[in-house]
Structures are given as structure tokens and as C-alpha cells.
C-alpha positions as CSV (number, residue, x, y, z in Angstrom):
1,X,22.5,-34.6,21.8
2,X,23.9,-33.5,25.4
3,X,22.3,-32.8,28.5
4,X,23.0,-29.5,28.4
5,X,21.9,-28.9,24.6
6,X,18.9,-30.9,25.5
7,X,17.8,-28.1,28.4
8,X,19.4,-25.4,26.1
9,X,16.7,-26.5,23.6
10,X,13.9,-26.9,25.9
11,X,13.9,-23.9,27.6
12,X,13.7,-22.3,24.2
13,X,10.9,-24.5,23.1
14,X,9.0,-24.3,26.4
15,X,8.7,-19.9,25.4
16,X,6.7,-20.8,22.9
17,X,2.5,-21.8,23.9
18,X,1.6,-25.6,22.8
19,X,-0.1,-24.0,19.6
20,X,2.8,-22.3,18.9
21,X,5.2,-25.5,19.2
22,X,3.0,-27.2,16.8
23,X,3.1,-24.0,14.4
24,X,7.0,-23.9,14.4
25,X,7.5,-27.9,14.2
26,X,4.9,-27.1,10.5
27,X,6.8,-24.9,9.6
28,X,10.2,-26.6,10.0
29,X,8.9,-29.9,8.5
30,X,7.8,-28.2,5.7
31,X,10.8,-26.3,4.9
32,X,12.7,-29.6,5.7
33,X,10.6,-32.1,2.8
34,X,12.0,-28.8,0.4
35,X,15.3,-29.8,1.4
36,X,15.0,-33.2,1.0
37,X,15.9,-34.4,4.4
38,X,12.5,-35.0,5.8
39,X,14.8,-37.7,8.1
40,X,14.3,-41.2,9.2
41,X,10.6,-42.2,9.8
42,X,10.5,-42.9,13.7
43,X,10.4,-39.3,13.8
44,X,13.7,-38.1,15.0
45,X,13.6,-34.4,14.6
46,X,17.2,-33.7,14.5
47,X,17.8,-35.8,11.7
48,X,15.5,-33.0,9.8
49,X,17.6,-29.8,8.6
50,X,16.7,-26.9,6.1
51,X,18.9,-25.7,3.2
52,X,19.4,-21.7,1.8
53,X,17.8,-23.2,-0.8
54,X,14.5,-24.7,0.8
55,X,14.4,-21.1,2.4
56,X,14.5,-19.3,-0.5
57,X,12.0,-21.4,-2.3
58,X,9.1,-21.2,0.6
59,X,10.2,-17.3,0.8
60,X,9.6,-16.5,-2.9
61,X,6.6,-14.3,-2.9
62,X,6.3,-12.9,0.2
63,X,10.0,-11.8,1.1
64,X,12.7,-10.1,-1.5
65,X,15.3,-12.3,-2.0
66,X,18.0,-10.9,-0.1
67,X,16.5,-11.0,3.4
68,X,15.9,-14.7,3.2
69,X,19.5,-14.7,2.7
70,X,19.8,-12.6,5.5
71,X,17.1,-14.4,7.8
72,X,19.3,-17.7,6.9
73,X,22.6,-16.3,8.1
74,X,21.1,-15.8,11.3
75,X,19.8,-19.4,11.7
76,X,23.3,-20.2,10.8
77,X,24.3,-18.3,13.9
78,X,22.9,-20.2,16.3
79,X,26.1,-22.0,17.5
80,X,25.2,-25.9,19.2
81,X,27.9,-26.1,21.0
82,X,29.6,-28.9,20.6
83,X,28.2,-30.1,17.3
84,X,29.5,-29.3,13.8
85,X,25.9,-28.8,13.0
86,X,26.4,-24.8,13.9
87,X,29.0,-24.8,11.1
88,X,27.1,-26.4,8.5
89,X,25.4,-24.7,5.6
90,X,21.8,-26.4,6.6
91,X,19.9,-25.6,9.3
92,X,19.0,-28.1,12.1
93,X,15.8,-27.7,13.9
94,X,17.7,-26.8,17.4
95,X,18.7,-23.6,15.4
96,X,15.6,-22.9,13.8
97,X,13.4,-22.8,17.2
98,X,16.6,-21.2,19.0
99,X,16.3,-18.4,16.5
100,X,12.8,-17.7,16.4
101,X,13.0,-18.1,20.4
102,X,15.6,-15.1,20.4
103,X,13.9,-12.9,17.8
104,X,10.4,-13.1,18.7
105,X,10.7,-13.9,22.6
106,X,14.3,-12.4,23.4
107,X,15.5,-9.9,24.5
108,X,18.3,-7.2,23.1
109,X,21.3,-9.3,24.5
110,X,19.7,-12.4,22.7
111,X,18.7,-10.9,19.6
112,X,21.9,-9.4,19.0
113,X,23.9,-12.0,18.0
114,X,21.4,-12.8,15.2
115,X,21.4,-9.4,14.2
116,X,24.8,-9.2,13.8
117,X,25.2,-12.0,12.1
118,X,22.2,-10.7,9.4
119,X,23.7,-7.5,9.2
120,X,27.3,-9.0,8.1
121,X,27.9,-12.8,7.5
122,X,31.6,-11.8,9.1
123,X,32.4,-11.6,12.6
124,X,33.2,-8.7,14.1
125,X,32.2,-4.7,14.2
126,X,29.8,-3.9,11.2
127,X,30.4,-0.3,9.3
128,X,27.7,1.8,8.9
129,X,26.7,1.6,5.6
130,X,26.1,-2.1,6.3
131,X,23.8,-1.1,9.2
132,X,22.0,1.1,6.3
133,X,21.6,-1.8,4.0
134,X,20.2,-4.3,6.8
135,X,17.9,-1.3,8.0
136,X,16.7,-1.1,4.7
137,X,16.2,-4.2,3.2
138,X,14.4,-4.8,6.6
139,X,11.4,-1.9,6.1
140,X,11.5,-2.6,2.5
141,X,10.2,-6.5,3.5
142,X,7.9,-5.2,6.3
143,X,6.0,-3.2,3.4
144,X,6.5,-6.3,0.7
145,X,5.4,-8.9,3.1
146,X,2.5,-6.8,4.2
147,X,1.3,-6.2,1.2
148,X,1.7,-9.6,0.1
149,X,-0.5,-11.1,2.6
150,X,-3.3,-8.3,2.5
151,X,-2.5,-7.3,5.9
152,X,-2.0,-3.2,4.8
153,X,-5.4,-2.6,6.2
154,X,-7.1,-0.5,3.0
155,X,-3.8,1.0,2.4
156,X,-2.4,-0.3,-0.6
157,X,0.9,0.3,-2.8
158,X,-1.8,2.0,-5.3
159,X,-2.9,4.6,-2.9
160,X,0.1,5.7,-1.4
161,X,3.4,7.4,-2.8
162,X,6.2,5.1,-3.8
163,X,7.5,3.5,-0.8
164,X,11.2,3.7,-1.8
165,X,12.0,7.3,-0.7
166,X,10.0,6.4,2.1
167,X,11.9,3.3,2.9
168,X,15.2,5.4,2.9
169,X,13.7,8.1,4.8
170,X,12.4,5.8,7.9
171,X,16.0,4.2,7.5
172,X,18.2,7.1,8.1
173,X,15.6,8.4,11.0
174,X,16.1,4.7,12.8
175,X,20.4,4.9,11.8
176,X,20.5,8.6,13.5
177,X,19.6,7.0,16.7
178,X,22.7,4.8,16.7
179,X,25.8,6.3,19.3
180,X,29.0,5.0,20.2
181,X,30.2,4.1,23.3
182,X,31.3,8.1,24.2
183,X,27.9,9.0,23.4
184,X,28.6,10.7,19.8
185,X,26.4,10.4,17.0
186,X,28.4,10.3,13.6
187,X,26.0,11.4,10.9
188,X,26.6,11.6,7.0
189,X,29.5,10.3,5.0
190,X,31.2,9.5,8.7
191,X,28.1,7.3,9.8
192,X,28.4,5.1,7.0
193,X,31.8,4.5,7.3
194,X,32.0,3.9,11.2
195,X,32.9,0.7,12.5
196,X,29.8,-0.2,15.3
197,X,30.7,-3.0,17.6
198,X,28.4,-5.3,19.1
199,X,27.7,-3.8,22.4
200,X,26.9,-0.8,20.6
201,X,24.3,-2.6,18.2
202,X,22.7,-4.0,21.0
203,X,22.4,-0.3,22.7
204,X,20.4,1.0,19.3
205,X,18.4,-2.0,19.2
206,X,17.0,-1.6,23.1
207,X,16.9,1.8,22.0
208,X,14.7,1.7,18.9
209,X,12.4,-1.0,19.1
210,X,11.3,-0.9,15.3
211,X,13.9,-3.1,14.7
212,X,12.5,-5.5,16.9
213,X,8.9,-5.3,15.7
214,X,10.2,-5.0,11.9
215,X,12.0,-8.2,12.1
216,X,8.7,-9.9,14.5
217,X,6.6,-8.8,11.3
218,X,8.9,-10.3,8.7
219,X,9.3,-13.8,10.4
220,X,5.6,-14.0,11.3
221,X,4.6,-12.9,8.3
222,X,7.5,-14.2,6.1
223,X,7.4,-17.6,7.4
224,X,3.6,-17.0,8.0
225,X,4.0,-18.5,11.7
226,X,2.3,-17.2,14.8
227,X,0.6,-14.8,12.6
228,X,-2.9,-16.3,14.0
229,X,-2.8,-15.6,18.0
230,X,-4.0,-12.0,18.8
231,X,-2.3,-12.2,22.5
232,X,1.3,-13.1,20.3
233,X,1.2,-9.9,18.0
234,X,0.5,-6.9,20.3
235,X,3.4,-5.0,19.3
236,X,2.5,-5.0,15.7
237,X,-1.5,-5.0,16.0
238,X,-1.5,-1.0,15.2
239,X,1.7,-0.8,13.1
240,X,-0.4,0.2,9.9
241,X,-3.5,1.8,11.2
242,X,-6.7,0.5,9.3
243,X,-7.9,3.2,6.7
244,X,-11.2,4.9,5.6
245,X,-11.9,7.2,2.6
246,X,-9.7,6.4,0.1
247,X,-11.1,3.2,-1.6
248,X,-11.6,3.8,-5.2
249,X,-11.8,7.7,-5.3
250,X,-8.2,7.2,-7.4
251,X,-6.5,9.7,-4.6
252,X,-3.0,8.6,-4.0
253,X,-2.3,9.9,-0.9
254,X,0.6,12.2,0.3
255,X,2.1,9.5,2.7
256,X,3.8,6.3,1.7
257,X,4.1,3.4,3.8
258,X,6.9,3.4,5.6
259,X,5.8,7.1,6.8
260,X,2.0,6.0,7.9
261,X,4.4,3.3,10.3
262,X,6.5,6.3,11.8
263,X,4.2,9.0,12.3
264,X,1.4,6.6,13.7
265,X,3.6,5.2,16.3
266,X,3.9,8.4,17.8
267,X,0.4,9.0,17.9
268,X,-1.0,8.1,21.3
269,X,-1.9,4.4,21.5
270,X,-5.4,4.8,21.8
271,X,-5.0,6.8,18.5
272,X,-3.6,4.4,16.1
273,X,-6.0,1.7,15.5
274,X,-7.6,4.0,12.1
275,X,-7.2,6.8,10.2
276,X,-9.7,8.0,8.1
277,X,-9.7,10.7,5.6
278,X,-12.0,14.3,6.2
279,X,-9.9,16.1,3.5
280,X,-8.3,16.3,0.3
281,X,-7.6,19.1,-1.5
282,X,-6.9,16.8,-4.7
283,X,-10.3,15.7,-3.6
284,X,-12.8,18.2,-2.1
285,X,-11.0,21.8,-3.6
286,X,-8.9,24.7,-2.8
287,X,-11.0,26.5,-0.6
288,X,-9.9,27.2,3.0
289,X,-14.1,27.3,3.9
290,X,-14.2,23.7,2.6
291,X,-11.1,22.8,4.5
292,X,-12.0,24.3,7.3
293,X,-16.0,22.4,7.0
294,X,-14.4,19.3,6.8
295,X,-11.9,19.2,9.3
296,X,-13.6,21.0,12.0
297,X,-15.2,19.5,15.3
298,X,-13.9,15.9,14.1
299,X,-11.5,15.0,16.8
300,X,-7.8,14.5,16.9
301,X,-6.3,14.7,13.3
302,X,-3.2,14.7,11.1
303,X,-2.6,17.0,8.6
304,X,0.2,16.7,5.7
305,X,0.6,19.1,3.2
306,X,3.3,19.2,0.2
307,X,5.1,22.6,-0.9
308,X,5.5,23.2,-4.9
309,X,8.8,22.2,-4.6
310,X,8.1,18.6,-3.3
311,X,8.4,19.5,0.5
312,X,6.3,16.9,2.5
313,X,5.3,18.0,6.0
314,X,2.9,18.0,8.5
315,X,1.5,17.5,12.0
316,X,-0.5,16.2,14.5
317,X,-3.8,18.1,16.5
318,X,-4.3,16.1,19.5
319,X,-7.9,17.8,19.7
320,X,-10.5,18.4,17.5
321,X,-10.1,21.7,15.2
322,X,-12.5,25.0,16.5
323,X,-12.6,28.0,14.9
324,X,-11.4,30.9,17.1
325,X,-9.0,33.4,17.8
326,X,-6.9,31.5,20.8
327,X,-4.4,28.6,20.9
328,X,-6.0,25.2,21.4
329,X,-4.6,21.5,21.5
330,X,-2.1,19.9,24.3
331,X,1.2,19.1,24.5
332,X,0.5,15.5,22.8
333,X,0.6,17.4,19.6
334,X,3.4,17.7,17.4
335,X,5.1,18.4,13.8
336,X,6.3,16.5,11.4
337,X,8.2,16.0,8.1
338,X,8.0,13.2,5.5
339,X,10.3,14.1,2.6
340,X,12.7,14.3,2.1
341,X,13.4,13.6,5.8
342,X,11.3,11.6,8.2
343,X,11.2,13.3,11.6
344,X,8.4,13.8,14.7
345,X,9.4,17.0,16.7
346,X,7.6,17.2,20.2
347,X,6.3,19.6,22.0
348,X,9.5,21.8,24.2
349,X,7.2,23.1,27.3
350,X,8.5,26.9,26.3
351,X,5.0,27.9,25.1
352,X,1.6,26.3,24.8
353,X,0.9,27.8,20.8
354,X,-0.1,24.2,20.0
355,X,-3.0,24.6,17.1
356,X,-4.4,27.7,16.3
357,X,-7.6,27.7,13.8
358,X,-8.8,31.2,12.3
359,X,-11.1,32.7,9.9
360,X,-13.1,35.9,8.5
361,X,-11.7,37.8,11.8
362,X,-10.2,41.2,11.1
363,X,-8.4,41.5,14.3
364,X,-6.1,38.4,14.4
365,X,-4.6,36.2,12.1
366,X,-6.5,34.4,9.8
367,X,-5.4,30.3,9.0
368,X,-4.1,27.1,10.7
369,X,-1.1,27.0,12.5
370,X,0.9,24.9,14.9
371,X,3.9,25.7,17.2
372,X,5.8,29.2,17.3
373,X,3.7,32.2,17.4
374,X,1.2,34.7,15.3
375,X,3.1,35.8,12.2
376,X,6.1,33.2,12.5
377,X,4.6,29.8,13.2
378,X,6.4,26.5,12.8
379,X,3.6,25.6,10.4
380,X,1.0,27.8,8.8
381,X,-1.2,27.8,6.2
382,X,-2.9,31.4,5.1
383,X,-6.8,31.4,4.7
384,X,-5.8,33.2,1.3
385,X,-5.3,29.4,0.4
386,X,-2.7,28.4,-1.4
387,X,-0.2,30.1,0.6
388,X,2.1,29.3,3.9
389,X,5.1,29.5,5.4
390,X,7.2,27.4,8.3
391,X,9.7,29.8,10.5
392,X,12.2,28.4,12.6
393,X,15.3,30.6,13.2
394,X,16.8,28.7,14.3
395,X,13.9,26.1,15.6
396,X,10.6,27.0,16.5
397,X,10.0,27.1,19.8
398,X,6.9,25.2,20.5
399,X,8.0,21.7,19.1
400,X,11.9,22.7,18.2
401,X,11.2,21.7,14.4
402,X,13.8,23.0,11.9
403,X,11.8,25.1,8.7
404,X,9.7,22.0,7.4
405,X,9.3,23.5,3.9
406,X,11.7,24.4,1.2
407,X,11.1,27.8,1.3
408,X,10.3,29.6,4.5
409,X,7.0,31.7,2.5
410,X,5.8,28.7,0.1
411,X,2.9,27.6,-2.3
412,X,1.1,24.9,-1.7
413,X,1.0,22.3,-3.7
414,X,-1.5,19.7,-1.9
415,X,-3.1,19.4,1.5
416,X,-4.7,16.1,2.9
417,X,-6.5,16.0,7.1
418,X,-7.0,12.2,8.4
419,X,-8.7,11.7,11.2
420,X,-7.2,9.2,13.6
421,X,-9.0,7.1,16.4
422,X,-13.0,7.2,16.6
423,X,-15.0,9.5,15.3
424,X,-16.8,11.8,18.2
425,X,-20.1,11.3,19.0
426,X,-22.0,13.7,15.5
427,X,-18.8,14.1,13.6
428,X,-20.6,11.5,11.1
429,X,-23.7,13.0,10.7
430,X,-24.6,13.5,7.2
431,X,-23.7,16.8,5.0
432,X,-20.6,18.9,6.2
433,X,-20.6,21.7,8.1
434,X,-19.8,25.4,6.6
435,X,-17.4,27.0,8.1
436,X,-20.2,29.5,9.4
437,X,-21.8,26.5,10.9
438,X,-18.8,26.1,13.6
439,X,-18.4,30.5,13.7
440,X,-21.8,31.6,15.0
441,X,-20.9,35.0,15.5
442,X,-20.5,35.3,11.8
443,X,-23.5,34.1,11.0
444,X,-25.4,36.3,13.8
445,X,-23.7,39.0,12.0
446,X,-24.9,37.9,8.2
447,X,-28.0,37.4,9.3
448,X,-28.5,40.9,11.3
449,X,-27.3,42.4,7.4
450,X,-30.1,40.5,6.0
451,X,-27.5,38.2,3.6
452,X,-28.4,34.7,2.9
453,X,-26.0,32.0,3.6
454,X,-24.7,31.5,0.1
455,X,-21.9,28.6,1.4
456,X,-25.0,26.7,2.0
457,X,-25.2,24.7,-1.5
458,X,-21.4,23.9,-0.8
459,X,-22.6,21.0,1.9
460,X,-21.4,17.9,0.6
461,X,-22.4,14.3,1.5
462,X,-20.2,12.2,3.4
463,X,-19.1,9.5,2.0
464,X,-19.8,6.1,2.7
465,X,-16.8,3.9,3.4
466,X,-18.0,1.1,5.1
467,X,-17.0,-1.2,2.8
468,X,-13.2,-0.3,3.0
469,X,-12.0,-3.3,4.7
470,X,-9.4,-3.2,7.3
């Protein structure tokens, strides 16, 4: 091998800690013996190369099938220069560590080569719908791989909706960040066919880093290399936040995968290391007195609710829920929708109507909203539970979200509040709160009439979920 392929390959190597080196030369030998060219005993390394099928073997279980194919075409893309080892169909170690150098240590201009060359084994632009296919494949393996190696953190494929609207969903949000070189974004039927050149790939991938962290997940995990050093995997340390209060209560929650990736990466960071559940309606009943005990005084929270016609929407309170007639919250909060779109919408600086929380007032509206204003929020949901309604003609103006629900005035199907982040100090003590617990004022007032506090007996236990492992 040349001088210049020798430094080439050592500046690669020399990217990666000593622990790391001695992870990736495992790896390779391994993959290497399953070809059958474990190479002459004094240990030359170059004589070792890995075949599709080696891959595809050590990749069985924990990736689907089709992204080891794709994973391969990139190592094949690693050109050596000088060697007809970059147009071979094995794999020499050079383009093994030169790969995993790019992917997991590069940068966009290094990765994008690879990329291209996993989106299309061709040369040359890539048409949209083959951007869609990559895109998917590549969330679809982030949740298998996951799952496979008990890394979902209490979340399980059990407890959560089918991932493969969600999968689709988080796809076409990622795609409708790509733009072409004049700054148009095609959408629909024109997206997929679209011809996207390279320079223009490269743009969406600095632009959007799931990629990158989707395809650090799958080789770490895939190959299960580097998986093991903390300091190695801070991008993807909170990509599935750890979760409480589901374990074995047979709920199957209102998110899926792929949506508990998106809408926790817009939480704020300090945010995203748990979620834990304070509500269910399928759970705890359709009461807006028991929603409102449970939810209230417990810190920042997410709320996702479904319509009766499948509608799956939400958002985010970046402050803990009090009841009382003004607007609360900040502008870290915003609104969401799950199916059968995935979107965040953020906060537009026109108004501050971030979170509102109302009840048993006479004077002002009784509910939880978020964004717009009294009568016409961008999400409400009436105290006469059961009912809401979403208005944006033609966005609302607090987070510029479109109507979220099928129907501006719907029916409510299901409603679920996670907590995310730390508990506050109290928010665990035992037995929930009544709603007159956190409104004083109405129970000075029941109690000047002489009425007992008959929501009393409604108090129940919180539950015990220490044993959720995450």
C-alpha cells in the first residue's frame, strides 16, 4: 500500500480512541473469519476483507435486511485510490475503518458520499422517492435495532402504536426539509420524482442532523461497536427518553416510536432524559377533575390527545399546569401533531396565550388550551370533557399550527399527560390532588356553604414504578 494510502488510512484510524481501534479491528476480524479470508497468519490486515454475505449473516437479527445491503454499498464506496480493491465486491479493512471514520466522526462533506452511495448504488443525482425509501428504511432500523438490543428504555413495541405510520410520518417531516439549489421545496407527487444532486443532499443532511444520529445509532448498534463509551454517544444518549408508568398496566400508549424520537428532540435538553406518565384517560377516567388532579403542579408536561376520527395531536407545557383564569407557560412551549402528520409548531412571538388551565369559574372559559385565544384556541379541550376544538384560520397565531384535528369542534377519543424531566420537589407525594386542592377559592367557598368535599374519596395512590427499568 502507498505512502499516501498509508496516511489516508491513519489519519482515519488515529479519529478513533485506542479502545475504539481495538473495538473496530473485532469487529472487522470477526466479520472477516465469516468470509473466509481471515488472511495469512503474520497478521497482515489487508489481506482480511468482508463479503455482502458475512455482513448480512452478523446483521441478521438486529438490522432488516435491506439496510445491510445498504450499509455494504457504502463500504463499497470508499474508493482506495489506486487499488482495484475499491471496485471489488468484498470489503477491505482500509474501507471498513474509512467508512465508519466518515459516518461516525465526519462531517456532511465526508458523509455524503456514503450516503449517496446507500441511497442509490448508481452514480449520480438520486430522485426523491429514493430519498423516501433510504429515509425510511433508516428510522425503520433505528426502532428495530433498538428494540433488538433492549435499548428502548421501558418503551417497548407492546406499549406503543404501530411504528409503521409512525415511521412514514417522521420520514416525510425529515424529506420536507430537503431544497434545491434556488431554494424551492417540491412537495408531494413532485418531491418524489425530483432529481436531488449531491451538493443538495449534503445541504439536507447538515441541515437535519437525524440523519446523522439515525445512521450513528444503526452502525453502533447494528454492528454493536462503540456502543459502550458514554463520552462516544452524546448525540443519541436522550434520543428515546427513559419511561415511567406504563409497565404492565396493558396501556398502549397514543405515541409510537418514531414520534417519542421527534417530539422529544424538541423538548429542551435538560427535558429529555424521561418521561413519565401522570395521565390516561384509558387509565384513570373521563373526568376533567381527575385530569386536571393529576396533571396539576407536576412540572413541564406533554399532552397528546386523539380525535374520534383518529386525529393524533398534542403539545408541550414548558411549566407546570395551575388552575386559573390567566395565560401561563413561556415561549419554549409548543403544539404538535402525530398522525397522520408529524409536525412541532413553535411559538410566533405575536401573543403570549401559551397554556391556559380553567375550571368551575363562571366568568371565563372553562378547560385547557394552548396558543390562539379564549373561544378559538389552537388546542382546547372543554371541561364538559369529552369535547374540543383546534381553530386556525388560517394558522393560529401563537404557534402558527394549521387545525390539528379532523374536525375544527371534535370528540375526543383518548387523552394521555407525560411528564418530562424531574419531578418537582412534592409532585410525588402520595395520593393525588383534587382539583379543589390546587383552586382554594373554591373550596373557601364550599366550605363557607357548609358542603363536604365529596371529590375527596376520588384520591388515588400513585403508583409505584420504580421497577420500570430504563
Amino acid at each position: 500500500m502507498g505512502n499516501a494510502e498509508s496516511n489516508a488510512y491513519r489519519n482515519h484510524l488515529s479519529r478513533f480512541l485506542p479502545e475504539e481501534q481495538s473495538d473496530i479491528d473485532g469487529v472487522f476480524d470477526t466479520l472477516s473469519e465469516l468470509s473466509g479470508s481471515a488472511g495469512a497468519k503474520n497478521g497482515k490486515a489487508t489481506k482480511k476483507t468482508v463479503t455482502l454475505a458475512a455482513l448480512q449473516a452478523y446483521m441478521r437479527e438486529p438490522l432488516p435486511e435491506q439496510m445491510t445491503v445498504r450499509l455494504y454499498n457504502g463500504m463499497k464506496s470508499i474508493d482506495l485510490t489506486g487499488k482495484s480493491s475499491g471496485l471489488s465486491e468484498q470489503i477491505a479493512k482500509e474501507q471498513f475503518v474509512i467508512f465508519m471514520s466518515n459516518l461516525l466522526k465526519g462531517n456532511a462533506d465526508e458523509k455524503i458520499t456514503i450516503i449517496m452511495r446507500m441511497i442509490s448504488k448508481a452514480e449520480g443525482p438520486v430522485k426523491g422517492k429514493q430519498i423516501q425509501e433510504f429515509t425510511e428504511d433508516l428510522i425503520m432500523s433505528v426502532v428495530h435495532v433498538l428494540s433488538y438490543r433492549k435499548e428502548l428504555k421501558g418503551w417497548n413495541l407492546e406499549n406503543t402504536r404501530d411504528s409503521a405510520s409512525g415511521v412514514k410520518a417522521l420520514a416525510s417531516q425529515l424529506l420536507s426539509e430537503l431544497k434545491l439549489a434556488d431554494g424551492t421545496k417540491p412537495v408531494g407527487p413532485q418531491l418524489m420524482e425530483t432529481n436531488f444532486d449531491r451538493s443538495v443532499i449534503e445541504d439536507w443532511v447538515y441541515r437535519v442532523p437525524q440523519i446523522s444520529i439515525f445512521l450513528s445509532v444503526v452502525i453502533r448498534q447494528g454492528l454493536h461497536v462503540l456502543h459502550s463509551l458514554p463520552d462516544q454517544t452524546k448525540d443519541i444518549l436522550n434520543l428515546v427518553p427513559g419511561c415511567k408508568g406504563i409497565k404492565r398496566r396493558g396501556l398502549v400508549s397514543l405515541f409510537d416510536i418514531p414520534s417519542i424520537i421527534y417530539i422529544n428532540s424538541h423538548l429542551p435538553a435538560e427535558l429529555q432524559h424521561k418521561w413519565q406518565l401522570l395521565f390516561s384517560s384509558r387509565l384513570h377516567g373521563e373526568s376533567f377533575s381527575q385530569f386536571c388532579g393529576h396533571i396539576v403542579n407536576k412540572g413541564p408536561c406533554v399532552v397528546i390527545l386523539q380525535d374520534l376520527d383518529g386525529y393524533i395531536f398534542g403539545g408541550f407545557a414548558s411549566h407546570s399546569w395551575e388552575v386559573k383564569p390567566q395565560f401561563q407557560g413561556d415561549n419554549r412551549c409548543f403544539l404538535f401533531s402525530v398522525f397522520p402528520s408529524l409536525a412541532v409548531y413553535t411559538y410566533t412571538g405575536y401573543n403570549d396565550h401559551y397554556m391556559y388551565l380553567n375550571h368551575g369559574q363562571q366568568t371565563m372559559p372553562n378547560g385547557l388550551g394552548m396558543g390562539g385565544q379564549h373561544g378559538y384556541f389552537g388546542l382546547w379541550i372543554d371541561s364538559d370533557y369529552g369535547k374540543g376544538h383546534s381553530k386556525a384560520k388560517p394558522r393560529c397565531t401563537t404557534y402558527n399550527s394549521p387545525q390539528l384535528s379532523a374536525k375544527e369542534d371534535f370528540a375526543l377519543d383518548a387523552i394521555e399527560v407525560w411528564a418530562v424531566g424531574d419531578l418537582p420537589d412534592g409532585a410525588a407525594t402520595k395520593g393525588k390532588k383534587s382539583i379543589l386542592d390546587v383552586d382554594p377559592e373554591a373550596q373557601a367557598l364550599l366550605e363557607m356553604a357548609g358542603k363536604t368535599r365529596q371529590s375527596a374519596g376520588l384520591r388515588e395512590p400513585i403508583e409505584d414504578d420504580d421497577d420500570d427499568d430504563f
